[in-house]
DSSP file (Angstrom, degrees, kcal/mol; ACC not computed):
  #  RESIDUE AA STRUCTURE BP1 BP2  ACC     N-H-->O    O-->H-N    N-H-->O    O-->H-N    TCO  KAPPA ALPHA  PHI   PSI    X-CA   Y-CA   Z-CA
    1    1 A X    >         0   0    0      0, 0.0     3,-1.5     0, 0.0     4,-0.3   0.000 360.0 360.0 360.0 -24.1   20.9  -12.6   -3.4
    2    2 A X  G >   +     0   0    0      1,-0.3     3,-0.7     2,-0.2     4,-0.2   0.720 360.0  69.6 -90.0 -17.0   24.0  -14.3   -2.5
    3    3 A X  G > >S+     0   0    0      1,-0.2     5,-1.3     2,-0.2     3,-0.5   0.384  78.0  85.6 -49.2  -8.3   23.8  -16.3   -5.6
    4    4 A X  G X 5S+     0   0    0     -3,-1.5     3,-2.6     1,-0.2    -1,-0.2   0.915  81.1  59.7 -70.8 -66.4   24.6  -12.9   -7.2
    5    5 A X  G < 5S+     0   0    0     -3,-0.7    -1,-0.2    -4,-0.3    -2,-0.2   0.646 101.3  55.3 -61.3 -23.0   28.7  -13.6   -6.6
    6    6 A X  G < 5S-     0   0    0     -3,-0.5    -1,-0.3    -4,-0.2    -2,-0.1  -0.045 129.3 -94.8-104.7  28.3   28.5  -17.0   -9.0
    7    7 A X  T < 5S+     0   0    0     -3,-2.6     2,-0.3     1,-0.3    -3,-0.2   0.173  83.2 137.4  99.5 -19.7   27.0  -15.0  -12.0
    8    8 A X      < -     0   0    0     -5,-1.3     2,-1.1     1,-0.1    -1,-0.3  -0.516  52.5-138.0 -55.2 120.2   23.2  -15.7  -11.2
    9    9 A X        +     0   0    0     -2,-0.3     2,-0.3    63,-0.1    61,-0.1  -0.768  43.3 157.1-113.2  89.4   21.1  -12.3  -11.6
   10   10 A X        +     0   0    0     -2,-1.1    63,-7.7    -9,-0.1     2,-0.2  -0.663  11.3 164.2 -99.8 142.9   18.9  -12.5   -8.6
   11   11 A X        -     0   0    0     -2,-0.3     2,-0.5    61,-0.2    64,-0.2  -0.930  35.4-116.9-161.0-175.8   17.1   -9.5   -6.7
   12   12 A X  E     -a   75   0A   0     62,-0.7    64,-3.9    -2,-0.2     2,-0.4  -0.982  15.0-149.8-135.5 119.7   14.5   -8.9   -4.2
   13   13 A X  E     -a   76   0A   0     -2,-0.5     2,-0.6    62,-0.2    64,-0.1  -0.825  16.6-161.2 -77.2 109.5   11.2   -6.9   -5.3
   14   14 A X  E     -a   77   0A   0     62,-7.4    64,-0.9    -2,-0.4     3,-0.1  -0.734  17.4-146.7-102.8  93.3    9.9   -5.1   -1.8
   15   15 A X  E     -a   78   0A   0     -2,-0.6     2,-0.3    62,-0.2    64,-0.2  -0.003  18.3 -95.8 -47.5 145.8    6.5   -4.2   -2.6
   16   16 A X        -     0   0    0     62,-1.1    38,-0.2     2,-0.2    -1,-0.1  -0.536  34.7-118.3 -58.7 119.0    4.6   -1.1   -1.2
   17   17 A X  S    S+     0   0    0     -2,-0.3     2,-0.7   107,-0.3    10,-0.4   0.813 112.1  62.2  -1.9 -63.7    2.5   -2.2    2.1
   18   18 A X        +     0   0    0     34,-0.4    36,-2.4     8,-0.1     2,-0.5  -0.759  59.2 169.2 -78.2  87.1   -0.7   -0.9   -0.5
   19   19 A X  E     +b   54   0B   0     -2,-0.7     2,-0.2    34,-0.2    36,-0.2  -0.982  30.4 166.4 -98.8 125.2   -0.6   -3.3   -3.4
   20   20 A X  E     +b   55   0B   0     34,-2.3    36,-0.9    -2,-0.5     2,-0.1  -0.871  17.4 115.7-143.8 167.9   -4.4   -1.9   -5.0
   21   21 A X  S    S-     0   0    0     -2,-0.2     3,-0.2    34,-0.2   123,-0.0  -0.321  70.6 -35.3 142.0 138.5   -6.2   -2.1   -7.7
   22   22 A X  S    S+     0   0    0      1,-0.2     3,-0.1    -2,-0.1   131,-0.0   0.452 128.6  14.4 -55.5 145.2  -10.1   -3.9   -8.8
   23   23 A X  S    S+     0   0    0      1,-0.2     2,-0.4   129,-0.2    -1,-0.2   0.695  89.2 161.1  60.9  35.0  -10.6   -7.0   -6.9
   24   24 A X        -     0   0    0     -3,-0.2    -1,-0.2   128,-0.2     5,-0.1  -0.537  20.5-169.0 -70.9 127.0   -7.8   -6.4   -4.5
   25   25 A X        +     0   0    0     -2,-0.4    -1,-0.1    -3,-0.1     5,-0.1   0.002  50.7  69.5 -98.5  52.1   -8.1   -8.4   -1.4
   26   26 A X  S  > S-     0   0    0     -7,-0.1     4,-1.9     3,-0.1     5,-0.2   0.191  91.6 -10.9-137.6-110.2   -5.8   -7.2    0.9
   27   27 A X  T  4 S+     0   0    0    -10,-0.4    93,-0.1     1,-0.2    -9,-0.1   0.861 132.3  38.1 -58.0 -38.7   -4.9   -4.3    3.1
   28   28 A X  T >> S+     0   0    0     -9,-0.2     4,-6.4     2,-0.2     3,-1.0   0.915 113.2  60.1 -67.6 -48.1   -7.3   -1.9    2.0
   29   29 A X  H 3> S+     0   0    0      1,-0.3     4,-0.7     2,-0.2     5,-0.2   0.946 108.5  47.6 -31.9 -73.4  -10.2   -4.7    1.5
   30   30 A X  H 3< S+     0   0    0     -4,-1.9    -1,-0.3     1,-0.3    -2,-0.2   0.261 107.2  52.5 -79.5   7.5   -9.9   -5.5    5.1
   31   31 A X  H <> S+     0   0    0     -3,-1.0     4,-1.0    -5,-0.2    -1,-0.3   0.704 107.1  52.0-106.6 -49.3  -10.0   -2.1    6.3
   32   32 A X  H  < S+     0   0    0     -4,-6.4    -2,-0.2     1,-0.2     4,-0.2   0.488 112.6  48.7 -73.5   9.3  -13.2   -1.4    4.4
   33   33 A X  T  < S+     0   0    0     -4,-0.7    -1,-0.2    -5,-0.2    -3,-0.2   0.614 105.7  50.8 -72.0 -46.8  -14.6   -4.4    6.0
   34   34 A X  T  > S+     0   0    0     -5,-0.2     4,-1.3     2,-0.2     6,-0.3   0.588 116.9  47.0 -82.9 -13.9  -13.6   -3.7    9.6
   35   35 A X  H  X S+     0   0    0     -4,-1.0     4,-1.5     2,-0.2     5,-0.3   0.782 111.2  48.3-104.9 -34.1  -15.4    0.1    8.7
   36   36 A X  H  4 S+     0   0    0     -5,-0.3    -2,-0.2    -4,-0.2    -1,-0.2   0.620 116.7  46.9 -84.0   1.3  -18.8   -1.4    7.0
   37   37 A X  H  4 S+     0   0    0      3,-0.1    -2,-0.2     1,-0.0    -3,-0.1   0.813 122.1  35.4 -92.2 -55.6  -18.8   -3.9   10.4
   38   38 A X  H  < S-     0   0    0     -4,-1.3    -2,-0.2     2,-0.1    -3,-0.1   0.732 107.2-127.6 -63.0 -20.0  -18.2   -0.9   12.7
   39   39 A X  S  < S+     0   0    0     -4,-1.5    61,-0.5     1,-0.1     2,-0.3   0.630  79.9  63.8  66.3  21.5  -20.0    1.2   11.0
   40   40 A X  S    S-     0   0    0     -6,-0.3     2,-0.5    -5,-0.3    61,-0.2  -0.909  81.3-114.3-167.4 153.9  -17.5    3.9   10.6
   41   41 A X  B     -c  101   0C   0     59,-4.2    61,-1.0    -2,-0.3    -6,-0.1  -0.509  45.6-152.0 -82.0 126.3  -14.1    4.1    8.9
   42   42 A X        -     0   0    0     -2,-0.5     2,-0.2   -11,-0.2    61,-0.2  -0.279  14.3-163.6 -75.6 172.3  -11.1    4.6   12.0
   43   43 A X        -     0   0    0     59,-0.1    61,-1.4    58,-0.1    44,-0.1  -0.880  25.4-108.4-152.7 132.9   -8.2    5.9   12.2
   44   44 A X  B >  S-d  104   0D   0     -2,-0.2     3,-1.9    59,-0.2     2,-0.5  -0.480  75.0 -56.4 -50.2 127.9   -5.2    5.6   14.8
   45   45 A X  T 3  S-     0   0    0     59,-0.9    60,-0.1     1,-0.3    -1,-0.1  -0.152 123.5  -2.5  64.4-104.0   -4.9    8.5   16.7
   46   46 A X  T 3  S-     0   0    0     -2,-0.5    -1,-0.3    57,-0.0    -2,-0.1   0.362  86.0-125.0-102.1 -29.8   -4.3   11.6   14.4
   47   47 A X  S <  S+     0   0    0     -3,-1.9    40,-2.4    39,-0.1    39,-0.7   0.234  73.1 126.0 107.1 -28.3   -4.3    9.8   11.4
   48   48 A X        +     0   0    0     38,-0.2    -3,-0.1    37,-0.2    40,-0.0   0.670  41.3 107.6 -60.6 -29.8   -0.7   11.2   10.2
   49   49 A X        -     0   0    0     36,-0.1    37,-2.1    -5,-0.1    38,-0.5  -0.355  56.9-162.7 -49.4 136.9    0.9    7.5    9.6
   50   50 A X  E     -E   85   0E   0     35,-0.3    74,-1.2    36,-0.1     2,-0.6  -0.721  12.7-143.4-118.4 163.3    1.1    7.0    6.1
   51   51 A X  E     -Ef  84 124E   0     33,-1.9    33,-2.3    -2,-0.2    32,-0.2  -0.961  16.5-127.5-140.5 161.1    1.6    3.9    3.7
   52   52 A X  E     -     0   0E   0     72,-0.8   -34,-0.4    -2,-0.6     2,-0.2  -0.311  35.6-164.0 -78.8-179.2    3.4    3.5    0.5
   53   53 A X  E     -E   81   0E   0     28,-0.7    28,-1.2   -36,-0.1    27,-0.9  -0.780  20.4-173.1-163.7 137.5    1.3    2.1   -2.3
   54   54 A X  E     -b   19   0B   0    -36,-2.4   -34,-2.3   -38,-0.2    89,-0.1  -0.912  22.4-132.6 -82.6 127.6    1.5    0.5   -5.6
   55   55 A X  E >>  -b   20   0B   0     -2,-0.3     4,-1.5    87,-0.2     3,-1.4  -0.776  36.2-128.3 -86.8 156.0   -1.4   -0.6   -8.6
   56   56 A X  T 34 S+     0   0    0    -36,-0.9     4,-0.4     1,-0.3    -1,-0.1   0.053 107.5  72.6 -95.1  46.8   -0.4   -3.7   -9.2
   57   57 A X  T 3> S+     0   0    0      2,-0.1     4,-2.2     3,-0.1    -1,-0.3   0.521 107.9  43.9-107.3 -11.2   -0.2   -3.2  -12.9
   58   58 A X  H X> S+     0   0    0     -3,-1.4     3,-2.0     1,-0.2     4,-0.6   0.818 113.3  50.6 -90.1 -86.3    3.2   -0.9  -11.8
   59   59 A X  H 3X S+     0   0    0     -4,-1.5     4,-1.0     1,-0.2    -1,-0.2   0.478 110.7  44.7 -47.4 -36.2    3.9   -3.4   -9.7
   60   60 A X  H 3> S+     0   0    0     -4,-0.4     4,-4.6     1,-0.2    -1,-0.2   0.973 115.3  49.8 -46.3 -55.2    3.6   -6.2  -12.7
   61   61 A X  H <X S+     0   0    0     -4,-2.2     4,-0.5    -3,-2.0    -1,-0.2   0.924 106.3  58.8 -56.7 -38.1    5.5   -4.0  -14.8
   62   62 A X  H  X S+     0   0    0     -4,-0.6     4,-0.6     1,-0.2    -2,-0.2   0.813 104.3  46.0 -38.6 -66.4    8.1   -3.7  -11.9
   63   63 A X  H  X S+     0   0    0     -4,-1.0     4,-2.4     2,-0.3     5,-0.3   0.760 110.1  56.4 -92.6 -56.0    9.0   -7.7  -11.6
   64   64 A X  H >< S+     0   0    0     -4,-4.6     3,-2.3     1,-0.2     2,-0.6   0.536 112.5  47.4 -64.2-103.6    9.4   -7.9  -16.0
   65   65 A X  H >X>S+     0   0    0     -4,-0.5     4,-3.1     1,-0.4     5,-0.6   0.285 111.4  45.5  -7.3 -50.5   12.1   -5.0  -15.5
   66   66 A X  H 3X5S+     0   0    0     -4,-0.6     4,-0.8    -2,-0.6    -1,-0.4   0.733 114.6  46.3-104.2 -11.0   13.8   -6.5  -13.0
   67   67 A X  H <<5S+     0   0    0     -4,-2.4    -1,-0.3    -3,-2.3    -2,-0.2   0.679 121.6  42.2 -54.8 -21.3   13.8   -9.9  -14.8
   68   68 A X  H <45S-     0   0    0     -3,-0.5    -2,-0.2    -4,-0.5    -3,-0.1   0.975 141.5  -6.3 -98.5 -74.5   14.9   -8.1  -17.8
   69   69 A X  H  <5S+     0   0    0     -4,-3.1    -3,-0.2    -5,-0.1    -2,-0.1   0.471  85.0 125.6-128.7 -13.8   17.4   -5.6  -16.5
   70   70 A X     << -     0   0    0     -4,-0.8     2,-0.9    -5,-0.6    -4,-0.0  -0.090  64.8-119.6 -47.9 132.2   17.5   -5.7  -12.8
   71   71 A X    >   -     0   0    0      1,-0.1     3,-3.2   -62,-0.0    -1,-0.1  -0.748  35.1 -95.0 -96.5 143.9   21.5   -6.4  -11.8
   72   72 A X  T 3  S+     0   0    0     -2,-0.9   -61,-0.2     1,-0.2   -63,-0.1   0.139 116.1  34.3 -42.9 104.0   22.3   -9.7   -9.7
   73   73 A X  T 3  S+     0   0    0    -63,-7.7    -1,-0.2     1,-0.4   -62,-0.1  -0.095  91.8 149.9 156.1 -52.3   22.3   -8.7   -6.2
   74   74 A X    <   -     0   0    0     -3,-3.2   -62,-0.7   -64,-0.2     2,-0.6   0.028  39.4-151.9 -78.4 163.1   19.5   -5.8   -6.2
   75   75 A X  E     -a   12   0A   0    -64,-0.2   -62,-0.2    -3,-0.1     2,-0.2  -0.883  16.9-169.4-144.4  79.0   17.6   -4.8   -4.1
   76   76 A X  E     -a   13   0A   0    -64,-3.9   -62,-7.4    -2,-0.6     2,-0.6  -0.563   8.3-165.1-102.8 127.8   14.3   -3.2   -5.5
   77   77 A X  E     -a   14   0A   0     -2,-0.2     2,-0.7    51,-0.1   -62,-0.2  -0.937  10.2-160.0-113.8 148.9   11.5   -1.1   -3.6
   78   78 A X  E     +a   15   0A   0    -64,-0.9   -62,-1.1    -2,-0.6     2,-0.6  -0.839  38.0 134.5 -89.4  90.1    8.0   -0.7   -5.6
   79   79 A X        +     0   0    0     -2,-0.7   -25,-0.2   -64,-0.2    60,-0.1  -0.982  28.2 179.6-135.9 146.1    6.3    2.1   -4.2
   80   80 A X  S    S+     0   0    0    -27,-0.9     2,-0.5    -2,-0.6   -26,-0.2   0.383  89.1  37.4-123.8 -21.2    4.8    4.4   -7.0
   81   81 A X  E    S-E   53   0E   0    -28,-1.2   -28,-0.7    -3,-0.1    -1,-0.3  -0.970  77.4-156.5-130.8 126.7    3.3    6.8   -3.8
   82   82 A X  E     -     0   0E   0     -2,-0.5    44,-2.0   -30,-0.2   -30,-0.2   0.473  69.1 -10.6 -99.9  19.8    5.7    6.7   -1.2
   83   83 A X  E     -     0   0E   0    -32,-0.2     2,-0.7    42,-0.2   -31,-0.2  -0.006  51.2-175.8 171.7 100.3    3.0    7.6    1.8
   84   84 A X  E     -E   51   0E   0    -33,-2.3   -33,-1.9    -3,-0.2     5,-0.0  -0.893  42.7-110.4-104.8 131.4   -0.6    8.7    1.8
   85   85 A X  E >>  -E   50   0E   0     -2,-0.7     4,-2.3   -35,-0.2     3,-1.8  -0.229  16.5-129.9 -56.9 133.6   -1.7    9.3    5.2
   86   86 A X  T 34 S+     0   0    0    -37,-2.1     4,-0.4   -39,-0.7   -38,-0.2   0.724 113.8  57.5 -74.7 -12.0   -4.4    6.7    6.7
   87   87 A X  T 3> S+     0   0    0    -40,-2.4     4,-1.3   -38,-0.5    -1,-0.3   0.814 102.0  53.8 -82.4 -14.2   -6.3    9.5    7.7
   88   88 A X  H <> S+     0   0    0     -3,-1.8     4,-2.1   -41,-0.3     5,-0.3   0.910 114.9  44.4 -56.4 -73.9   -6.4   10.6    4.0
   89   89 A X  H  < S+     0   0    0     -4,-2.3    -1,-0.2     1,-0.3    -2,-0.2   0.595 104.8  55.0 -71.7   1.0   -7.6    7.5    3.3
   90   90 A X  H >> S+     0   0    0     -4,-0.4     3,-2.3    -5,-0.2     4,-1.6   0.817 106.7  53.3 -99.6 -55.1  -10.0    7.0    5.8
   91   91 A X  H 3X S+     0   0    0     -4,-1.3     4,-1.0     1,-0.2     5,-0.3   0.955 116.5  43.1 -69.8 -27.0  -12.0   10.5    4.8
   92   92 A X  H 3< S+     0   0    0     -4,-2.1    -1,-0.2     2,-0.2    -2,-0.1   0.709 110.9  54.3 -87.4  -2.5  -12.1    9.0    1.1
   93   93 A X  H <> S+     0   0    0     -3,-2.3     4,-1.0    -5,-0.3    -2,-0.2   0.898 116.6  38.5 -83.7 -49.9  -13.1    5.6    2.2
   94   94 A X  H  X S+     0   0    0     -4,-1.6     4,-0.7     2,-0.2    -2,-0.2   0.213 110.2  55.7-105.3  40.5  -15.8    6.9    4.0
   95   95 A X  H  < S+     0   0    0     -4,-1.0    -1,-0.2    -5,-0.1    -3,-0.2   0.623 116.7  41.3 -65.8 -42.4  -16.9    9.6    1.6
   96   96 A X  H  4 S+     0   0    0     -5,-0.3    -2,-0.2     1,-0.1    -3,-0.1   0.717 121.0  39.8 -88.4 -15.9  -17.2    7.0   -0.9
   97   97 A X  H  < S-     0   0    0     -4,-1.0    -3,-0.2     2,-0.1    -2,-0.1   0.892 107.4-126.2-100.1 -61.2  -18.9    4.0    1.8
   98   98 A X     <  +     0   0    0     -4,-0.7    -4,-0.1     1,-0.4    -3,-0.1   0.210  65.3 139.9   9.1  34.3  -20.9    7.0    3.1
   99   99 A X        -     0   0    0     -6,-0.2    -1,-0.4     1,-0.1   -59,-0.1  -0.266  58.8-112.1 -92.0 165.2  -19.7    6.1    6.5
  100  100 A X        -     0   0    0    -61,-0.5   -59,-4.2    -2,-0.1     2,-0.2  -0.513  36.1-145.0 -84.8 164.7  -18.5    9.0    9.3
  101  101 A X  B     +c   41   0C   0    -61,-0.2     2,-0.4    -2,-0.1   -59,-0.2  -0.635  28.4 159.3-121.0-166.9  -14.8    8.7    9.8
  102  102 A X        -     0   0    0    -61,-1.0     2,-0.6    -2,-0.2   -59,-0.1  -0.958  41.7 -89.0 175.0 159.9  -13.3    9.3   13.0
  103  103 A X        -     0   0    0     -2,-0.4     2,-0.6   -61,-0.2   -59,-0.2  -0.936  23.3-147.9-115.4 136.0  -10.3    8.5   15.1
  104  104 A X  B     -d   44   0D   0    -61,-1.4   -59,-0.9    -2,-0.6     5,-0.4  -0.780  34.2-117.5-123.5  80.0  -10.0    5.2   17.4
  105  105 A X    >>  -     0   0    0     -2,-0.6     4,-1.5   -61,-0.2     3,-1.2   0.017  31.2-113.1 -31.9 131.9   -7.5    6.4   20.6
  106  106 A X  T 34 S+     0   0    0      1,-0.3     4,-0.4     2,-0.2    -1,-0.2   0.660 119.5  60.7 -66.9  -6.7   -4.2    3.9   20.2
  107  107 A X  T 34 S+     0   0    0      1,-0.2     4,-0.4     2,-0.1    -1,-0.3   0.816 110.4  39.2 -93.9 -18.8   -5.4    2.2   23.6
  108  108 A X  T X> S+     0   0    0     -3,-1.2     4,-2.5     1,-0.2     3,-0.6   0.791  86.6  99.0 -78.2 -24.9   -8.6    1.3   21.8
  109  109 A X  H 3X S+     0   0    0     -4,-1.5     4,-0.6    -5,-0.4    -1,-0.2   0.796  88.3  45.3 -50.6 -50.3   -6.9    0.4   18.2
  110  110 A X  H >> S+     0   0    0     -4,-0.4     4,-1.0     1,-0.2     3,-0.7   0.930 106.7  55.6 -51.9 -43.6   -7.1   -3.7   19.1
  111  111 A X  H <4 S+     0   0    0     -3,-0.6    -1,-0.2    -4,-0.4    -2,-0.2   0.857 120.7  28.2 -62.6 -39.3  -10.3   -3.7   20.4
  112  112 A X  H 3< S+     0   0    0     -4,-2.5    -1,-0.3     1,-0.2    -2,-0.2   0.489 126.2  40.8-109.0  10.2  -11.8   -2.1   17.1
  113  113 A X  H XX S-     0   0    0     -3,-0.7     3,-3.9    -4,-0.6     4,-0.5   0.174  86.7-163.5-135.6  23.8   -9.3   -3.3   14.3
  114  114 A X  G >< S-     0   0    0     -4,-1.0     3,-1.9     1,-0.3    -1,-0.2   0.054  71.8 -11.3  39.2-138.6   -9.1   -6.9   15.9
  115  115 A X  G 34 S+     0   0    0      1,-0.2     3,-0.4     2,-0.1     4,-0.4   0.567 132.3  64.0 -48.6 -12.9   -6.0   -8.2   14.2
  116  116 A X  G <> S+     0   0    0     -3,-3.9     4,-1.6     1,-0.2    -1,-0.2   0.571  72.8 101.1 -98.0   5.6   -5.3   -5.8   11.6
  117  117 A X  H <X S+     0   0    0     -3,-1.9     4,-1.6    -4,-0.5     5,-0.3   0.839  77.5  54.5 -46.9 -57.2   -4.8   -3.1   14.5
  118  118 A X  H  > S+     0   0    0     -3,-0.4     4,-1.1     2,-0.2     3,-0.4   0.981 117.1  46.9 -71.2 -64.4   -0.2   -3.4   14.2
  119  119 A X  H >4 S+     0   0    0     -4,-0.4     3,-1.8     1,-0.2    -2,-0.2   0.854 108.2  46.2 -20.5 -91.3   -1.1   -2.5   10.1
  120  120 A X  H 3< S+     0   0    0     -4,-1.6    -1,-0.2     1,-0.3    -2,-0.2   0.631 119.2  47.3 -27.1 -51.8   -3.6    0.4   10.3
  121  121 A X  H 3< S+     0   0    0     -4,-1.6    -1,-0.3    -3,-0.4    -2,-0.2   0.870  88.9 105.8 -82.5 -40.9   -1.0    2.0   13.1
  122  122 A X    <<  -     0   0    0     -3,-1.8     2,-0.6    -4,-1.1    -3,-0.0   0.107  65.8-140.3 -64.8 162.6    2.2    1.5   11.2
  123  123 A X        +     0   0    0    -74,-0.2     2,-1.2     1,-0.1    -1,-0.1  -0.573  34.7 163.8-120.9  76.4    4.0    4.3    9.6
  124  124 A X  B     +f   51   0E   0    -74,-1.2   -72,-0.8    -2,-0.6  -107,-0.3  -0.092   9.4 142.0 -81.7  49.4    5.1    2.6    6.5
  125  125 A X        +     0   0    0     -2,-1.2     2,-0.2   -74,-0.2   -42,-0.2  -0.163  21.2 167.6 -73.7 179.0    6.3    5.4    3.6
  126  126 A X        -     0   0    0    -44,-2.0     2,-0.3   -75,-0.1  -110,-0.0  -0.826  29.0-122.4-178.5 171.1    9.4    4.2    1.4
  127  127 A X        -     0   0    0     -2,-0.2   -46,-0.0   -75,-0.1   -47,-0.0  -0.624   9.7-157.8-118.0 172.3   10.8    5.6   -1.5
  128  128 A X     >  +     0   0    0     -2,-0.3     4,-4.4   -50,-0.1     5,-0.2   0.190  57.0 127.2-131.2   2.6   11.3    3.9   -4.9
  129  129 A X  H  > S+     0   0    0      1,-0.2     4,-3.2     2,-0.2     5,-0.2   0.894  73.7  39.2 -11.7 -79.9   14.0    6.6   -5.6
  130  130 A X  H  > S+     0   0    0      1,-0.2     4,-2.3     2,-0.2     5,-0.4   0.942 113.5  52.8 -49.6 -50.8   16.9    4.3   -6.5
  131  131 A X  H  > S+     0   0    0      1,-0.2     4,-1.5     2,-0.2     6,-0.6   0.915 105.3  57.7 -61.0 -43.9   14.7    1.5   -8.6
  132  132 A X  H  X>S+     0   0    0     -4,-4.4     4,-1.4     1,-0.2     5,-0.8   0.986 116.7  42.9 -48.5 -52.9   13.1    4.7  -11.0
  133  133 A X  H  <5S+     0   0    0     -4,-3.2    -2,-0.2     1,-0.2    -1,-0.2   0.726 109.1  45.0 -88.3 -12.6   16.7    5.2  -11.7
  134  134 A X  H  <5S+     0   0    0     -4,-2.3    -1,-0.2    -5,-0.2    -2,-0.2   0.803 131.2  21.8 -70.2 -55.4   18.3    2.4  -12.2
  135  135 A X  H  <5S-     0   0    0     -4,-1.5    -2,-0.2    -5,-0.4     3,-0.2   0.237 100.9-116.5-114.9  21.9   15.5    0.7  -14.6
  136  136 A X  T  <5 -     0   0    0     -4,-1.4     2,-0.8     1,-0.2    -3,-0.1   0.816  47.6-171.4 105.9  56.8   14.2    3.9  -15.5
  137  137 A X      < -     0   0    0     -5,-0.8     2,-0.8    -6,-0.6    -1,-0.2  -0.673   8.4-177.7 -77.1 106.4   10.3    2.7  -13.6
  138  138 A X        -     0   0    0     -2,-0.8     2,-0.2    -3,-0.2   -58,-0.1  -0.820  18.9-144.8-117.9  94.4    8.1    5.0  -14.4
  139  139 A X        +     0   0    0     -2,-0.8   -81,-0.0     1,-0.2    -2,-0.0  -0.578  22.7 175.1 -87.3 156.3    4.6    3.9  -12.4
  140  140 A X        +     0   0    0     -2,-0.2    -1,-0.2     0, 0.0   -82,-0.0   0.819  41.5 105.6-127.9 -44.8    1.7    5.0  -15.0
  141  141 A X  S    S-     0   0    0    -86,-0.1   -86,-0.1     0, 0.0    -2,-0.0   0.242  77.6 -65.3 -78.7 159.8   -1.3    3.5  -13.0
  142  142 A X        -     0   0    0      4,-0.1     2,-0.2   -88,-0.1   -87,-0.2   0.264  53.6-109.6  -4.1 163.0   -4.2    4.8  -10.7
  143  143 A X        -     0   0    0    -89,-0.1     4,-0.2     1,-0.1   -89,-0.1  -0.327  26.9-109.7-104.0-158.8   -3.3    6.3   -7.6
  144  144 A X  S  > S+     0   0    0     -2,-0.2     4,-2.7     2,-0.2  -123,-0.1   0.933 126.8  43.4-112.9 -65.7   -4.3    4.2   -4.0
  145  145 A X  H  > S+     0   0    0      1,-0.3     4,-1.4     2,-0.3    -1,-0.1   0.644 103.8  59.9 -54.6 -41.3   -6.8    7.1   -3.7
  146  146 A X  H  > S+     0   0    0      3,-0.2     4,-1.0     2,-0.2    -1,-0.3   0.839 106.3  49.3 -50.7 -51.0   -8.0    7.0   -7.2
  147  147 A X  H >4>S+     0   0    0     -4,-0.2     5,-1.2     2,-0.2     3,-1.0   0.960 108.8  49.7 -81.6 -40.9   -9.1    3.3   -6.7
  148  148 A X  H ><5S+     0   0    0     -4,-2.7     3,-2.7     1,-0.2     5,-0.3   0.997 112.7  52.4 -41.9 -58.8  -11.1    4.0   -3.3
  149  149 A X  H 3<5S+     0   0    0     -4,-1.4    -1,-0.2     1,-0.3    -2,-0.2   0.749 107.2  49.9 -54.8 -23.3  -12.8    7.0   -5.3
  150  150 A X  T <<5S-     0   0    0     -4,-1.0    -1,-0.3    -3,-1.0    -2,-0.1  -0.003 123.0-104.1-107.6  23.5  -13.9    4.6   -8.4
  151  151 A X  T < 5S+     0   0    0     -3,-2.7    -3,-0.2     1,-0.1     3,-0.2   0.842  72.7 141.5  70.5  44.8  -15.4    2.1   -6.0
  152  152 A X  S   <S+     0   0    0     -5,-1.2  -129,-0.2     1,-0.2  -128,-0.2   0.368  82.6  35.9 -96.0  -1.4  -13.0   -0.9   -5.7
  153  153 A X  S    S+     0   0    0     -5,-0.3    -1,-0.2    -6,-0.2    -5,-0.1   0.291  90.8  98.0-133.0   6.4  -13.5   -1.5   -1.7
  154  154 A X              0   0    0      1,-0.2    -2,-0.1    -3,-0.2    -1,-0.1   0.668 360.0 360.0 -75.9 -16.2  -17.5   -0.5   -1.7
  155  155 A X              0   0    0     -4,-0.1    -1,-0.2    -3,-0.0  -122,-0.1   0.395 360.0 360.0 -91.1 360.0  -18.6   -4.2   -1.8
């Protein structure tokens, strides 16, 4: 970014927590992995922590914009849902897995989400406010929820 002050049109893309979409392997993957081992999808506590999320075809479309038109300096967040609650996504993970859900007491959350335990918990929303208006990013794809429901994590 600091290359921004000698005419170089640098920025930083902060991606959504959630980047989803078929054949994703990443947060959500490994959550429906750690619920087909346990045999039931968790949740921290209450549930109420949310995470932002992208499909990464917004996100694609994000990164040409901001080569294209982004100005040198900025500072871009991709979130197209700026927080669906993990307990939201735990009743649609296992509606669709046809696993019970259930909630995992925070002293218990290592013990059942091994490493991925500091994710699941976090309360990651953000907004994408500024970046819609600035390059006028309009995300068109699936929602986070959308992709659970058409069977992208069942495998």
């Amino acid at each position: 970014l600091a290359l921004a002050d000698r005419g170089v049109r640098s920025s930083v893309v902060r991606l959504a927590p959630t980047v989803h979409g078929a054949g994703d392997g990443g947060f959500v993957a490994t959550y429906a992995q750690i619920a087909r081992d346990r045999g039931f999808v968790g949740y921290v506590d209450d549930g109420a922590n949310r995470w932002a999320a992208v499909h990464r075809t917004d996100a694609a479309a994000l990164f040409r914009l901001a080569i294209e038109q982004a100005r040198g300096g900025s500072i871009l967040h991709g979130a197209a849902e700026q927080g669906i609650s993990i307990r939201e996504l735990a009743e649609v993970l296992g509606a669709r897995m046809e696993l019970p859900v259930r909630s995992v007491p925070p002293q218990d959350a290592a013990e059942h989400f091994g490493w991925f335990a500091t994710f699941i918990a976090l309360d990651a929303a953000a907004t994408s406010t500024v970046t819609r208006e600035s390059l006028g990013w309009v995300p068109s794809g699936p929602t986070l929820l959308q992709d659970v429901d058409a069977g992208h994590y069942d495998r």
